[in-house]
DOGUSE-844287 format. One record per residue (C-alpha): x, y, z negated. Coordinates in Angstrom, 1 decimal, padded with zeros to 4 digits. Last residue first. Layout:
+--------+--------+--------+
!     px !     py !     pz !
+--------+--------+--------+
!      X !      Y !      Z !
...
+--------+--------+--------+
//
This chain:
+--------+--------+--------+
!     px !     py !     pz !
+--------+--------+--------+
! -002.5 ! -002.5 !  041.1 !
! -003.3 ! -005.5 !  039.1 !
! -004.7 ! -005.0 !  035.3 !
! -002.6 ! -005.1 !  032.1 !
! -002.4 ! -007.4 !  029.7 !
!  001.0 ! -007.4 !  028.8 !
!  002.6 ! -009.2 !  031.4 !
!  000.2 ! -007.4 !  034.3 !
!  002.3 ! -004.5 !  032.8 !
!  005.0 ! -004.9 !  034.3 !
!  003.6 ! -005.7 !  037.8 !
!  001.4 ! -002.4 !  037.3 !
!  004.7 ! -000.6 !  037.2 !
!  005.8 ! -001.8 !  040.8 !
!  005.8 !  001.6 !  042.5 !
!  006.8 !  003.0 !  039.1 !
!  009.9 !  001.7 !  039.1 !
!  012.5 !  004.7 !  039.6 !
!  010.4 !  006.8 !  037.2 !
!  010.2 !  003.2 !  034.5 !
!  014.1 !  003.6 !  034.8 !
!  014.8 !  003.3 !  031.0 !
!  017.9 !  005.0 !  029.8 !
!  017.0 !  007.4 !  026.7 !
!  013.0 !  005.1 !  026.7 !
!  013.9 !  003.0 !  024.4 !
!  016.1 !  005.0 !  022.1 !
!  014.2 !  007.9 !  022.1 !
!  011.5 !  005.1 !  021.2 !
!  013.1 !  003.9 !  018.2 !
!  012.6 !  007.0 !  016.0 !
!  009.1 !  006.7 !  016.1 !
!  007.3 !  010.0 !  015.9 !
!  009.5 !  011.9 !  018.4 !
!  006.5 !  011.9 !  020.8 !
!  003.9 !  009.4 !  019.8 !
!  001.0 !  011.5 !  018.5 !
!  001.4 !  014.0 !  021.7 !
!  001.8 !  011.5 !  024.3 !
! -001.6 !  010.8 !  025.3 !
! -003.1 !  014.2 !  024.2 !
! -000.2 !  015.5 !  026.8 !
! -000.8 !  012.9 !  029.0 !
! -004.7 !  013.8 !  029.5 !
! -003.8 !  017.8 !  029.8 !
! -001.8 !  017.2 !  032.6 !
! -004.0 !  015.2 !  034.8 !
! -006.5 !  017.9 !  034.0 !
! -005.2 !  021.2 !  034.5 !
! -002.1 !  019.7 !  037.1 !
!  000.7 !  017.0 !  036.7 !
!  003.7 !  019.5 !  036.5 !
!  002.3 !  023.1 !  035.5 !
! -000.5 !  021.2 !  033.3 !
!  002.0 !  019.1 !  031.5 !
!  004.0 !  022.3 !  030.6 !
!  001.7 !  024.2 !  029.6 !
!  000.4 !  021.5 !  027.4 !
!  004.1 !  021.8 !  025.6 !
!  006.7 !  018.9 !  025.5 !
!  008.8 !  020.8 !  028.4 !
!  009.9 !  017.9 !  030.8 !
!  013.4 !  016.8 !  031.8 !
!  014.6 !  016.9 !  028.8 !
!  015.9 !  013.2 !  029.1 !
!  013.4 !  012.1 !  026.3 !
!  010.4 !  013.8 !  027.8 !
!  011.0 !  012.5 !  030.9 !
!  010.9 !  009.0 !  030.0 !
!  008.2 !  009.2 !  028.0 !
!  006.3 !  010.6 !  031.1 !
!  007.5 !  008.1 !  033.0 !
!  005.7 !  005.6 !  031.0 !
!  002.5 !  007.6 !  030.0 !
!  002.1 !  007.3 !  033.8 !
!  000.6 !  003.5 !  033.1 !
! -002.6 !  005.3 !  031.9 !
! -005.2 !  003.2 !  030.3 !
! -002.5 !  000.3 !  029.9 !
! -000.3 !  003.0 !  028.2 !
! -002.5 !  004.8 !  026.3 !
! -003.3 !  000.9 !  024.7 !
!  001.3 !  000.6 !  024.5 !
!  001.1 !  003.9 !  022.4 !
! -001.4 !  002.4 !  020.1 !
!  000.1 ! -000.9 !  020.3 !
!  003.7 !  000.6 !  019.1 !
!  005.7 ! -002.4 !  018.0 !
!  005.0 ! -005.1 !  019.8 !
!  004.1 ! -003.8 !  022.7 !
!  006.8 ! -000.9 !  023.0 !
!  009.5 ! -003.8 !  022.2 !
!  007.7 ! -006.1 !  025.0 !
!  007.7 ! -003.1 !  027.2 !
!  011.2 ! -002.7 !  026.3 !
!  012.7 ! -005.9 !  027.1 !
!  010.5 ! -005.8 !  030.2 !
!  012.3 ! -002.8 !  031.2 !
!  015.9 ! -004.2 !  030.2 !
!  014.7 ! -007.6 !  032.8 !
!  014.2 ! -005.6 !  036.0 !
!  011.1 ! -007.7 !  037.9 !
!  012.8 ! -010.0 !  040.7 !
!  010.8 ! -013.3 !  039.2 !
!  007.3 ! -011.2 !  039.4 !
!  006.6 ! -012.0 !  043.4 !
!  006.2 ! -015.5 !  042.3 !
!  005.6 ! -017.2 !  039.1 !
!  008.7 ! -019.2 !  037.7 !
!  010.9 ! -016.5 !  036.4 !
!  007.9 ! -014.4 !  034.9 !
!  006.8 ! -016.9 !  032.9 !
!  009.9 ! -018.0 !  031.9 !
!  011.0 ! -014.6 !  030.2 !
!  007.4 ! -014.0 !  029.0 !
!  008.0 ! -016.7 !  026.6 !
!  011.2 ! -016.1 !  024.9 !
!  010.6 ! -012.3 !  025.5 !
!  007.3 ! -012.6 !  023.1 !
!  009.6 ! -015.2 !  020.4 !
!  012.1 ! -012.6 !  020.1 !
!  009.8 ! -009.6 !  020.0 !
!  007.4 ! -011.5 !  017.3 !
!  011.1 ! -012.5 !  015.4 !
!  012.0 ! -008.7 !  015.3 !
!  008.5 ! -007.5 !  014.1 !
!  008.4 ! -010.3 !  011.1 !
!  011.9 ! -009.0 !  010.5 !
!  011.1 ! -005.2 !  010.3 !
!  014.1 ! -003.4 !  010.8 !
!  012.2 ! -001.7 !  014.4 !
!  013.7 ! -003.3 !  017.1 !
!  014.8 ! -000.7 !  019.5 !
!  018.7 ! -000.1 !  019.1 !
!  019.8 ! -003.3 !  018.0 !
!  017.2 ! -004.9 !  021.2 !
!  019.6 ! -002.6 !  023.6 !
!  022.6 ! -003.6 !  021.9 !
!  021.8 ! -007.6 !  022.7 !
!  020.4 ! -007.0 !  026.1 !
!  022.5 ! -009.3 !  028.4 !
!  024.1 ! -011.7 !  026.4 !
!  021.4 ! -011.5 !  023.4 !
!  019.0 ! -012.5 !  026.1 !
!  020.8 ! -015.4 !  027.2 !
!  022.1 ! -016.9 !  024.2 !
!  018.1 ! -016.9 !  023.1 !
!  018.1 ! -014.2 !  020.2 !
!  017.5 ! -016.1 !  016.7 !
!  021.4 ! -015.5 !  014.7 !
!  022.2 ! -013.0 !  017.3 !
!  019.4 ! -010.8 !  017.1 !
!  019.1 ! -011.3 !  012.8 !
!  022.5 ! -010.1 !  012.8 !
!  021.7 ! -007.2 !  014.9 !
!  019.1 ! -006.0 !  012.5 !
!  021.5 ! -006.5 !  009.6 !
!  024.1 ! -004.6 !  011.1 !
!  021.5 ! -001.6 !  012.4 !
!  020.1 ! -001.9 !  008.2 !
!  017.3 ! -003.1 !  006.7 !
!  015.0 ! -001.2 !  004.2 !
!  016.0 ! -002.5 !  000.5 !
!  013.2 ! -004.4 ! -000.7 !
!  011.3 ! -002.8 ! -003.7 !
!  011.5 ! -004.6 ! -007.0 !
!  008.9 ! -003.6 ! -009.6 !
!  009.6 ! -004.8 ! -012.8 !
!  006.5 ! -004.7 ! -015.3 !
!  003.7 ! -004.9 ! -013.1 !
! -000.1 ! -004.6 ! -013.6 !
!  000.1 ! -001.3 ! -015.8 !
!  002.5 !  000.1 ! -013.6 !
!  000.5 ! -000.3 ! -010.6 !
! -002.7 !  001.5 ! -012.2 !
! -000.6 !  003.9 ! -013.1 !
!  001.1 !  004.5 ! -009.4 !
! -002.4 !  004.6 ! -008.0 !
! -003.7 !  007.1 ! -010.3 !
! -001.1 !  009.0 ! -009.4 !
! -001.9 !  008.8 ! -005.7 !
! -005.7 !  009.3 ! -006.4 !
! -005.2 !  012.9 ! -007.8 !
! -003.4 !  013.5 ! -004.7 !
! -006.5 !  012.5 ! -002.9 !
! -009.1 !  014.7 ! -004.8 !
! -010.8 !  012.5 ! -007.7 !
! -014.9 !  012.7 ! -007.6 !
! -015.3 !  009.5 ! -009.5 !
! -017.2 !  007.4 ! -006.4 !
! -014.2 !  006.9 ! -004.6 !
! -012.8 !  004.7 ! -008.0 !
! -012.7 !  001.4 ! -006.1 !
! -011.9 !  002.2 ! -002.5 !
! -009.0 !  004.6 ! -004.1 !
! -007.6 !  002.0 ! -006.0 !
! -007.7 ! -000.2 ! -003.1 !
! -006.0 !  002.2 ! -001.0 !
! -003.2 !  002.2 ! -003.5 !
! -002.5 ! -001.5 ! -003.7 !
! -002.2 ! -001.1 ! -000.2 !
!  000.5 !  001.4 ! -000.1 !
!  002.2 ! -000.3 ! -002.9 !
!  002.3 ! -003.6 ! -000.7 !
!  002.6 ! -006.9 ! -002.7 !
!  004.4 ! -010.2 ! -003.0 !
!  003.7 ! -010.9 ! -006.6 !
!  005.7 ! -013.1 ! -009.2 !
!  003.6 ! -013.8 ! -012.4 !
!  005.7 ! -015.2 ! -015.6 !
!  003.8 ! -016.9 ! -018.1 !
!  004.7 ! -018.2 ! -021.6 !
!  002.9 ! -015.3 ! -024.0 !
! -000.5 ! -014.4 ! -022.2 !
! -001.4 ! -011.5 ! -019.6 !
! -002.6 ! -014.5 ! -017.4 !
! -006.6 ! -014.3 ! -017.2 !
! -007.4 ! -010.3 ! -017.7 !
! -003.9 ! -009.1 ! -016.0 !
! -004.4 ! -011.8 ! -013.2 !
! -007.6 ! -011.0 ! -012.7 !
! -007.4 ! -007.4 ! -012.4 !
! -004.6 ! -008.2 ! -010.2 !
! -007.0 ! -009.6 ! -007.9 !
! -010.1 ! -007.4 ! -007.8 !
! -007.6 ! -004.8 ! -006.9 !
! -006.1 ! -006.9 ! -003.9 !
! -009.9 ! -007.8 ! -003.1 !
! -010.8 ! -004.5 ! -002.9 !
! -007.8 ! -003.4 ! -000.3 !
! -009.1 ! -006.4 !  002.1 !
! -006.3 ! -009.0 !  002.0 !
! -003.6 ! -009.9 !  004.3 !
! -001.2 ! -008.1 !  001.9 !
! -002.0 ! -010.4 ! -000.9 !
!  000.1 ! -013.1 !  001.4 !
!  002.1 ! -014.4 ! -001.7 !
!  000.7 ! -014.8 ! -006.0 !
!  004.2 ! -017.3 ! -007.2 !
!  002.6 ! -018.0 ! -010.8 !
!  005.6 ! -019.3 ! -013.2 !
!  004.3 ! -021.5 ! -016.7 !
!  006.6 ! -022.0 ! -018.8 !
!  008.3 ! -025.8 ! -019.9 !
!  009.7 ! -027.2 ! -023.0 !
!  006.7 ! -029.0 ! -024.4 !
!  006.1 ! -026.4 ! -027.0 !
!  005.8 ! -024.1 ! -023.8 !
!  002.8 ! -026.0 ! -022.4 !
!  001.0 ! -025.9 ! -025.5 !
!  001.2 ! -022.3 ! -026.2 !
! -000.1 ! -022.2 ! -022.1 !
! -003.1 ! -024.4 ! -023.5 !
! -003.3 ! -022.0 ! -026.3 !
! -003.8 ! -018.7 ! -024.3 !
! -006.3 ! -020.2 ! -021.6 !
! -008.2 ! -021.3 ! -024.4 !
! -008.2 ! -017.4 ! -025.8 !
! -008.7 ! -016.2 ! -022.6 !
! -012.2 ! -018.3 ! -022.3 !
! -013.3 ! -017.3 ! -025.5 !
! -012.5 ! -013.4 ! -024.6 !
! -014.2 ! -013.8 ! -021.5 !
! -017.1 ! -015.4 ! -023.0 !
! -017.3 ! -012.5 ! -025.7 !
! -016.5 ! -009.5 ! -022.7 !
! -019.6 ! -011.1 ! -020.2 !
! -022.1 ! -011.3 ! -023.6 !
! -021.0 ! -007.2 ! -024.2 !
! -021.1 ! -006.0 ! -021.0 !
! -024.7 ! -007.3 ! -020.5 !
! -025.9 ! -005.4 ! -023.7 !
! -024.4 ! -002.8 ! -023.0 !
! -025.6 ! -002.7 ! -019.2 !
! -029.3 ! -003.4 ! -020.3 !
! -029.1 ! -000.7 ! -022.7 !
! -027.6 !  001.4 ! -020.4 !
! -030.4 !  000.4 ! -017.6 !
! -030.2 !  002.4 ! -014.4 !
! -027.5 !  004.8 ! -014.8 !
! -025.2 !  002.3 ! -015.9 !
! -025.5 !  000.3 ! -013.1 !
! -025.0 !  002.5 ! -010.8 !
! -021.9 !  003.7 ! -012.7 !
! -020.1 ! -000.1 ! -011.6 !
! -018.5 ! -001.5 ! -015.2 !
! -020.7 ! -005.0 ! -014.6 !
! -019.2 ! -004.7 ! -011.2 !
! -021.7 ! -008.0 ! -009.9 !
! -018.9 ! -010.4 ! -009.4 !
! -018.4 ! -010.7 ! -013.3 !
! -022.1 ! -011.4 ! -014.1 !
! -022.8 ! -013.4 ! -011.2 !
! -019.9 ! -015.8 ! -012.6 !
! -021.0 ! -015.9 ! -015.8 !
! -024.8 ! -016.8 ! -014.9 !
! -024.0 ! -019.2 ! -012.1 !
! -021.2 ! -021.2 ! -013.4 !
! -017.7 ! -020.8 ! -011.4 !
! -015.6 ! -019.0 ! -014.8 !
! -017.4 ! -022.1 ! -017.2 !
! -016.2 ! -024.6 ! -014.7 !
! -012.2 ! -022.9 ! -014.2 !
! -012.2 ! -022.9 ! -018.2 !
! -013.3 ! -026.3 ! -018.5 !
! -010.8 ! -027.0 ! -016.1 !
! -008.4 ! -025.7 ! -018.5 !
! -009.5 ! -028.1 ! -021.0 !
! -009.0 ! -031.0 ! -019.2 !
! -005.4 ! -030.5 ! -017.4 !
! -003.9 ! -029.4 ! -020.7 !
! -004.8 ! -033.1 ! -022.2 !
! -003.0 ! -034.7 ! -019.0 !
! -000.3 ! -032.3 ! -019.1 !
!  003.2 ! -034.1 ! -019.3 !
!  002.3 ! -035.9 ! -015.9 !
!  005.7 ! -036.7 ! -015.4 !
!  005.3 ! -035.6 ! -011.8 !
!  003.3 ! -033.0 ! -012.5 !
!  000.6 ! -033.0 ! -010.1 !
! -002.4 ! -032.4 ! -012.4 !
! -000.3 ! -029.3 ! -014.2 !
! -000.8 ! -027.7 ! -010.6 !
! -004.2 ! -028.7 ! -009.6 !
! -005.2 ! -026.8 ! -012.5 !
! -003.2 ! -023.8 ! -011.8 !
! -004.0 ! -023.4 ! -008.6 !
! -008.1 ! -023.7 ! -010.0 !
! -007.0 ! -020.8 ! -012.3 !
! -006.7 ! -018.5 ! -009.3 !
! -009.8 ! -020.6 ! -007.5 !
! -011.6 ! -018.8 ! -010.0 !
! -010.2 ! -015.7 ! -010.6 !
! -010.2 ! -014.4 ! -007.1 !
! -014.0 ! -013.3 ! -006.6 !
! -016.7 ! -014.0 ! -004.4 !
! -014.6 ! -016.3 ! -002.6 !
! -014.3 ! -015.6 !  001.1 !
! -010.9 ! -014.3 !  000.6 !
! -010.0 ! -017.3 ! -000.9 !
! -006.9 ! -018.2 !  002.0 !
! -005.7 ! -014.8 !  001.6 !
! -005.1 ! -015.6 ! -002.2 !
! -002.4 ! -017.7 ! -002.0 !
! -001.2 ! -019.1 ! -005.0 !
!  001.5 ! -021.3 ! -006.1 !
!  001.6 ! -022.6 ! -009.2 !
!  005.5 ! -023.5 ! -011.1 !
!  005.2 ! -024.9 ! -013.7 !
!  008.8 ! -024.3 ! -015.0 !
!  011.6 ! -026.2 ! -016.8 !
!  011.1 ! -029.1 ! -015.7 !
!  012.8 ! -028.9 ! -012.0 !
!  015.3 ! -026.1 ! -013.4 !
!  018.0 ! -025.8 ! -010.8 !
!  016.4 ! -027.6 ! -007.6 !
!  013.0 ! -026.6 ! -008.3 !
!  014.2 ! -023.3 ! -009.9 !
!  015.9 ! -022.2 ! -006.6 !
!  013.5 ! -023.2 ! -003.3 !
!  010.6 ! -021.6 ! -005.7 !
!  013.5 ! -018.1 ! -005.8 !
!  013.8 ! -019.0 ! -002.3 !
!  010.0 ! -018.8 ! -001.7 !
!  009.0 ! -015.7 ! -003.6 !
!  012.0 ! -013.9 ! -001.3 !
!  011.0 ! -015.3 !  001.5 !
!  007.3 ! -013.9 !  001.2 !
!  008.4 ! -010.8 !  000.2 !
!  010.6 ! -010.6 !  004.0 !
!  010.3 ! -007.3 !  005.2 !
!  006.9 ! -008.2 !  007.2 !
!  004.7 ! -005.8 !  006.1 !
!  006.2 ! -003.3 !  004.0 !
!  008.2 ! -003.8 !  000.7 !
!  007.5 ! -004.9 ! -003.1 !
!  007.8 ! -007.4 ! -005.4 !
!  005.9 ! -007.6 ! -008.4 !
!  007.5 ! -008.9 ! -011.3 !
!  005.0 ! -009.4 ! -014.1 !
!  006.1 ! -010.4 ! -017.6 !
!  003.9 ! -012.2 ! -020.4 !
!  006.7 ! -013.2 ! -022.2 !
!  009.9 ! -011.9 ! -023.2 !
!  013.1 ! -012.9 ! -021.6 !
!  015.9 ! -013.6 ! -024.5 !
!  015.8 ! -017.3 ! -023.1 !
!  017.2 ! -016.0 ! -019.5 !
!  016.1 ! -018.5 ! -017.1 !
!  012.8 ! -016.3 ! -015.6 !
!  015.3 ! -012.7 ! -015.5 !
!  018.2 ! -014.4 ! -014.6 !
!  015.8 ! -016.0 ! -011.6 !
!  014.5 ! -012.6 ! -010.5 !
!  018.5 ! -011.1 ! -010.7 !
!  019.8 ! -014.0 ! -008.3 !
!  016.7 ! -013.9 ! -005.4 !
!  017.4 ! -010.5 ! -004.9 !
!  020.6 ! -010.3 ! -003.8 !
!  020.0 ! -013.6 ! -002.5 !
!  017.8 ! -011.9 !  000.1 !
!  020.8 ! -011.6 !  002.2 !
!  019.5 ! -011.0 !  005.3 !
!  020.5 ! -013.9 !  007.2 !
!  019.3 ! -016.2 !  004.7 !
!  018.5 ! -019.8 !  006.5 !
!  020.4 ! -021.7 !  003.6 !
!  017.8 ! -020.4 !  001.1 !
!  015.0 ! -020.9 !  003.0 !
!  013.1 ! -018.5 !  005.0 !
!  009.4 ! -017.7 !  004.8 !
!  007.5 ! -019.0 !  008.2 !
!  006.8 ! -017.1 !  011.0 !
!  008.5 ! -019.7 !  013.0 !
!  010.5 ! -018.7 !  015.8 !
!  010.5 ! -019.9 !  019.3 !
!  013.1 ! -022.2 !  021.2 !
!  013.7 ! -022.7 !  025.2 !
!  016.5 ! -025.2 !  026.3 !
!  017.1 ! -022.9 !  029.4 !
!  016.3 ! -019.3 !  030.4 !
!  014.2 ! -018.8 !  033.4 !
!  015.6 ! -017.7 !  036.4 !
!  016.0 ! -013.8 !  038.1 !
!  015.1 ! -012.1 !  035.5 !
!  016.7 ! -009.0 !  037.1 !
!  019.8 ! -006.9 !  036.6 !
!  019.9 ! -004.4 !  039.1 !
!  021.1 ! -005.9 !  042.7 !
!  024.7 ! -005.4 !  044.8 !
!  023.9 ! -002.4 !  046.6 !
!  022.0 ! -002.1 !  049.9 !
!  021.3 !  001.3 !  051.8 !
!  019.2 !  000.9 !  054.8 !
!  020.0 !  002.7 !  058.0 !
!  018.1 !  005.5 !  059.9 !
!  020.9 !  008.2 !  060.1 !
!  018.7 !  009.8 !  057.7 !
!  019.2 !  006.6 !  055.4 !
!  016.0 !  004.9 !  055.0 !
!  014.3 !  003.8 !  051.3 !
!  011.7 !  006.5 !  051.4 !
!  010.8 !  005.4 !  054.4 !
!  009.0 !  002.5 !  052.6 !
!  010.2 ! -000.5 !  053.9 !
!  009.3 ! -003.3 !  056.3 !
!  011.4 ! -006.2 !  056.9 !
!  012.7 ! -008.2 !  060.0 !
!  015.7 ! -010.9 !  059.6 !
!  019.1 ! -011.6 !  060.4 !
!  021.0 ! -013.6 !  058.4 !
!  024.7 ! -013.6 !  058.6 !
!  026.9 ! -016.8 !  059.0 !
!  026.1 ! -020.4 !  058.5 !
!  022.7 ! -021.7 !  059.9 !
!  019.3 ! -021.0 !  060.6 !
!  018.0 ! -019.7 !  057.0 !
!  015.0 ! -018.3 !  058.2 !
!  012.7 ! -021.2 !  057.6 !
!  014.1 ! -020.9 !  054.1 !
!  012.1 ! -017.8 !  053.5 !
!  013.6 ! -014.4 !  052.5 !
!  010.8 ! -012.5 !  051.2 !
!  011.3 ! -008.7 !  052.1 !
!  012.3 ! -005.6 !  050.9 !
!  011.5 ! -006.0 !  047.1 !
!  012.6 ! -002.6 !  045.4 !
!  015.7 ! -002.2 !  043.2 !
!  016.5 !  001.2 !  042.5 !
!  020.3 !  002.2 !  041.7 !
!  021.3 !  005.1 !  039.7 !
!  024.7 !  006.3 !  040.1 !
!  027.7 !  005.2 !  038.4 !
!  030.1 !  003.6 !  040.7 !
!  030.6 !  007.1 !  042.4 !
!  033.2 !  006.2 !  044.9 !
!  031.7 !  009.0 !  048.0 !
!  029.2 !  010.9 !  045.9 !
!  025.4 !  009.1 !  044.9 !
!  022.6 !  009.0 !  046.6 !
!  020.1 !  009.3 !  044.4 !
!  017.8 !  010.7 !  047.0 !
!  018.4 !  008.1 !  049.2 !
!  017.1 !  005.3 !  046.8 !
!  019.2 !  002.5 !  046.9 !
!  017.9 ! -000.6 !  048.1 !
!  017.6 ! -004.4 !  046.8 !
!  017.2 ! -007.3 !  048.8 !
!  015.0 ! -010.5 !  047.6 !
!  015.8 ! -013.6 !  047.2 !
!  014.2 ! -016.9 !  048.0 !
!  016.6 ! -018.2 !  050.2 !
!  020.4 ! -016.6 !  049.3 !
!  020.5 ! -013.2 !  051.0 !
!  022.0 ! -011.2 !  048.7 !
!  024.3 ! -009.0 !  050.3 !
!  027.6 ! -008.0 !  050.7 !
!  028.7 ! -011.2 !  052.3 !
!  025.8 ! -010.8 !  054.6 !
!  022.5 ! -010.0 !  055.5 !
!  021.2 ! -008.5 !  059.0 !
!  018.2 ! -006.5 !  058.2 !
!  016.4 ! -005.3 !  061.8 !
!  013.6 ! -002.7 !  060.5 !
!  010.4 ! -001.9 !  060.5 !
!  008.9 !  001.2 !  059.4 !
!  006.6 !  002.6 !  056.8 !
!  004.9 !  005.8 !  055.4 !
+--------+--------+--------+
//
């Protein structure tokens, strides 16, 4: 239901042109003095500058919900929620780009230090694999990169250094080749072109590895059981001619690297972005780096994921009959043969999420919603800056497009947070935007996490949709009590399909 109403606007009151009022909900209404209550802010009216008339109070006529009325049949105004309001000024967004060494906010140093004592030391034995190791986004990729950033300005000539990113051959029926192409191009561009000879007779390598006959050989899984069970004699003999060229070709490979260090210099692979890869091709890659550049005078450093390296183990042995846990340690050997030193990143901390908030935050947004963002953002730094750069955005979007300008910023904080972060929550969410206030009332006790619950409150069905909704989520993520602990989705739900229309959900 709905009435009209006379609204006159005053001191108390915003009624600048182009505002909107705000009204607190009569059944929170709070004790005589009680600063604390919850406030709802819900567009009254448009306040067009046709009705400005003069100085003094405004007087205008609005509709509201009677929800919104005073018993005695008054509205109930408060000074306004925070709300986007304007766009933010002198607008930046983040690069997803590894760090450099005098951008460290996370002190990756600690890191960076020990890997290049390890690659200057002259007692370090050669060939040595450092893998380095953390989830998605925890900043490998920086890491590799300062530690490049470091021995070109501290050891220019002392190290080859290739660079090789596999992600971008994924295409390529297998790694090896355009592996040892990096290197090629890599001793071409030396700057005092020290390895003209070098340059030669690898690339003979690289053409023998990318001829027809070897390179079907190799790419066809000359070790693969079906194979064997077809033709052993066939296989044998097939396995045999592939191990005698590769052995030749290793062997060349071996000298030319003896040559490089006799001319002062080793040879340093940086191997980044494996984790975009398809789990075979990680395997079919540090197969080739352990066949191809297990010689004396190289050092490989590897971004990688160990849970990935582990699904591809388990893609390429499925057929062997091992039960899953069987397949873990078989993971963890595999890994240990590849890599000598693994070095997992340390998992980031609340201080070193918020310094990463106020070193890329927007002044604004870390003024009004720094703690909140300290307590949600997952300590993932690719995560952080894709929340940053989102809110960044959205923020001006929403402040220059009427009728979404008045939206409450802290819920489209977390929405952007719950997007980012959680898709497969935020997808239930966009089916059902109730999932929402749900949440919240799970995480303020005020609803019994049980089916029977659900069904007593939202009905059979109704209740037994959010409770297969909710169920993976609830108290999965440690982040969303904190999202959701004083989030007024409840108190917004009449506008809750403006929210979402942000995030690629549909109009009311």
């Amino acid at each position: 239901m709905a009435a009209e109403y006379a609204v006159r606007g005053g001191a108390n009151h915003r009624t600048a042109p182009n505002s909107w009022f705000s009204l607190r909900d009569p059944a929170c209404l709070p004790a005589a003095g009680d600063a604390a209550a919850p406030w709802v802010r819900h567009p009254v009216s448009r306040l067009d500058r046709s009705a400005v008339a003069g100085p003094g109070p405004l007087c205008l006529k609005v509709t509201v919900l009677t929800r919104y009325v005073l018993r005695s049949g008054s509205l109930v105004f408060s000074a306004a929620p925070s709300t986007i309001g304007r766009a933010m000024t002198g607008l930046a967004v983040l690069s997803d780009a590894p760090v450099r060494c005098d951008e460290d906010q996370l002190r990756f140093d600690r890191y960076v230090d020990p890997i290049l004592s390890l690659l200057t030391s002259p007692t370090s034995t050669t060939p040595f694999t450092v893998g380095v190791l953390g989830e998605w986004g925890s900043g490998k990729s920086s890491v590799l990169s300062m530690v490049d950033e470091r021995l070109d300005a501290e050891s220019p000539d002392a190290f080859v250094r290739v660079h090789f990113n596999p992600w971008v051959h994924r295409n390529e029926p297998t790694m090896l080749v355009p592996l040892l192409h990096a290197f090629q191009e890599t001793l071409l561009a030396d700057r005092k072109s020290r390895f003209a000879q070098t340059v030669i007779r690898v690339a003979t390598v690289v053409g023998t590895l990318a001829a027809d006959a070897v390179l079907t050989t190799l790419t066809a899984g000359f070790l693969s059981m079906d194979k064997y069970d077809q033709a052993v004699d066939r296989y044998v003999a097939q396995r045999s001619q592939v191990e005698s060229e590769l052995r030749n070709l290793r062997n060349l490979l071996r000298d030319e690297v003896a040559g490089i260090r006799e001319q002062g210099a080793q040879v340093v692979f940086f191997i980044d972005d494996i984790d975009r890869c398809e789990p075979d091709q990680i395997v079919d890659l540090l197969e080739s780096v352990k066949l191809f550049l297990d010689v004396p005078g190289v050092f490989v450093l590897m971004a990688i994921s160990k849970e990935l390296v582990d699904r591809g183990v388990a893609i390429k042995y499925q057929g062997f009959g091992f039960d899953p846990d069987g397949m873990m340690d078989i993971g963890d050997e595999y890994l240990e043969k590849m890599i000598q030193l693994p070095l997992y990143l340390l998992p980031l901390d609340g201080r070193s999420v918020r310094r990463l908030v106020e070193a890329y935050a927007h002044p604004d947004l870390l003024a009004r919603h720094g703690d909140l963002l300290q307590a949600v953002l997952r300590p993932n730094p690719r995560k952080i800056k894709r929340v940053l750069n989102f809110l960044t955005v959205t923020t001006a979007i929403v402040a220059g497009t009427p009728g979404l300008d008045e939206l409450r910023d802290d819920l489209v904080v977390r929405l952007a947070v719950l997007r980012v972060q959680v898709p497969r929550l935020f997808s239930a969410v966009l089916t059902d935007p109730r999932v929402l206030v749900v949440l919240e009332c799970l995480y303020r006790e005020r609803l019994e996490f049980t089916e029977d619950g659900f069904r007593s409150r939202y009905g059979d069905d109704s209740g037994a949709l959010l409770y297969r909704a909710v169920a993976p989520h609830y108290r999965r993520q440690p982040e969303l009590g904190h999202l959701f602990a004083a989030s007024t989705f409840e108190e917004e739900q009449d506008r809750i399909h403006d929210y979402l229309t942000l995030f690629g959900g549909r109009a009311a």
